[in-house]
N, C-alpha and C positions, 0 to 999 in steps of 0.2 A: 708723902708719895701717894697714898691713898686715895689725898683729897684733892688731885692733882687727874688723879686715873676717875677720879669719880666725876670730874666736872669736864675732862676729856667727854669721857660718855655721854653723860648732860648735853654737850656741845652736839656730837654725833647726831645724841636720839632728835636734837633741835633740827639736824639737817634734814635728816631726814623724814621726819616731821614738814619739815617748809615744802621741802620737794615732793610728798605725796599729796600736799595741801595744794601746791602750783598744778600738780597733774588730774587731780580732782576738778580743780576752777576749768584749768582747761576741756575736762570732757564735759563739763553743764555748758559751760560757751558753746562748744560744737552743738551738745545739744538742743539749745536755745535757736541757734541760727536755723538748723534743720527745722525747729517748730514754728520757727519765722518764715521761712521759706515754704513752708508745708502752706502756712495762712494767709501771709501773699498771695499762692496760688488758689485758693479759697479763694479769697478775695476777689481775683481778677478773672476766675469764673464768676460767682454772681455779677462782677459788672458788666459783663458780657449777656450773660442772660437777661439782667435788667434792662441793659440795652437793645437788644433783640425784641425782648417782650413790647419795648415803647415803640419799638420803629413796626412792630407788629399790628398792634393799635392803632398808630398814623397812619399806617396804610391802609388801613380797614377802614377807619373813617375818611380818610382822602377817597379810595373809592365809592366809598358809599354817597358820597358829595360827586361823583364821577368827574373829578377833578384828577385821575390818573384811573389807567386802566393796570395792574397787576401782570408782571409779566414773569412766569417761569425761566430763571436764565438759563438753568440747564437748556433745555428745549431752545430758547434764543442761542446759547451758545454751539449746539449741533445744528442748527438752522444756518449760521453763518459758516462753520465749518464746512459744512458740504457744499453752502454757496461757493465759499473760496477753491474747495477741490476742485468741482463741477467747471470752474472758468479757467481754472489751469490748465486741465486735461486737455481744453479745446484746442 
C-alpha cells in the first residue's frame, strides 16, 4: 500500500512538475515575442531613417546639379488649400 501511495505522489509531483514546466515555456514565448516585436520595431525605425537619410542626400545632390528645385510641402500644401478655399468662396 505504501508503495502504491508513494508512486501516487511520484505521479502527482510529475504533473505538476510538467505543468509548471509548460507554464514556464509559455511565459519565455510571450516573452520572446514582445522582444521580437520590441526589435522589429527597431528595425523598421532605422530603415526609415536610413531611408530618409538617402533620399536626403539625393536631393541635395539633385539640387545641387539643379536638376530639381526642393520644395517645402507643408507650405505647398497651405498654398493649395487656400487656393482651393479662395475659388470656392467665389
Amino acid at each position: 500500500m505504501e508503495g502504491l501511495l508513494n508512486l501516487f505522489l511520484l505521479d502527482q509531483i510529475e504533473d505538476v512538475e510538467n505543468r509548471l514546466n509548460e507554464e514556464i515555456n509559455k511565459k519565455q514565448i510571450r516573452d520572446a515575442t514582445v522582444d521580437l516585436d520590441l526589435c522589429s520595431s527597431n528595425v523598421q525605425d532605422a530603415f526609415v531613417i536610413a531611408v530618409e537619410q538617402q533620399a536626403r542626400e539625393r536631393l541635395e545632390r539633385l539640387s545641387a546639379l539643379k536638376r530639381v528645385t526642393p520644395v517645402d510641402m507643408t507650405k505647398l500644401s497651405q498654398q493649395v488649400r487656400f487656393i482651393l478655399f479662395t475659388t470656392r468662396v467665389k
